[in-house]
N, C-alpha and C positions, 0 to 999 in steps of 0.2 A: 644192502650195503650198510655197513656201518657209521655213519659221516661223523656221528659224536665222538668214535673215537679218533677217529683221522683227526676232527679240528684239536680235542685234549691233547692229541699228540704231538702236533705242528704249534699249539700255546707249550707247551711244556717244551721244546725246543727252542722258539722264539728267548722265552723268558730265560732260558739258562744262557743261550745267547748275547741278550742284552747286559745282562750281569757282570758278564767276562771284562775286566779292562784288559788284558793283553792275550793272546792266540800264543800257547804254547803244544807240546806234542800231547800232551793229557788234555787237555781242553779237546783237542783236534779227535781225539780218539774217543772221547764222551761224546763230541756231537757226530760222528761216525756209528756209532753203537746207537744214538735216538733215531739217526737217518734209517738202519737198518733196522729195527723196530717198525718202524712205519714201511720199510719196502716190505715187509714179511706181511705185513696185514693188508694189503696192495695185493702182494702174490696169492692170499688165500682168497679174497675176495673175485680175481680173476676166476681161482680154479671152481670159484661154485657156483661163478658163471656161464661157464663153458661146460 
């Protein structure tokens, strides 16, 4: 498993995160596009599990 990238991935979301003063539809669609970033590295990690 990879954890180093997982946690880079989850700081680099927190941090754009905290950043933001207000939640618009681009904001919403950047932290969407980090979310799935991180499920695709989730998905690969399953499949070389199994």
């Amino acid at each position: 498993m990879k954890p180093h990238l997982m946690k880079a991935l989850s700081k680099e979301l927190y941090s754009y995160i905290k950043l933001q003063s207000a939640v618009d539809k681009q904001i919403l669609l950047e932290i969407n596009k980090k979310l799935l970033k991180m499920q695709i590295e989730v998905s690969e990690i399953l499949e070389k599990i199994t």
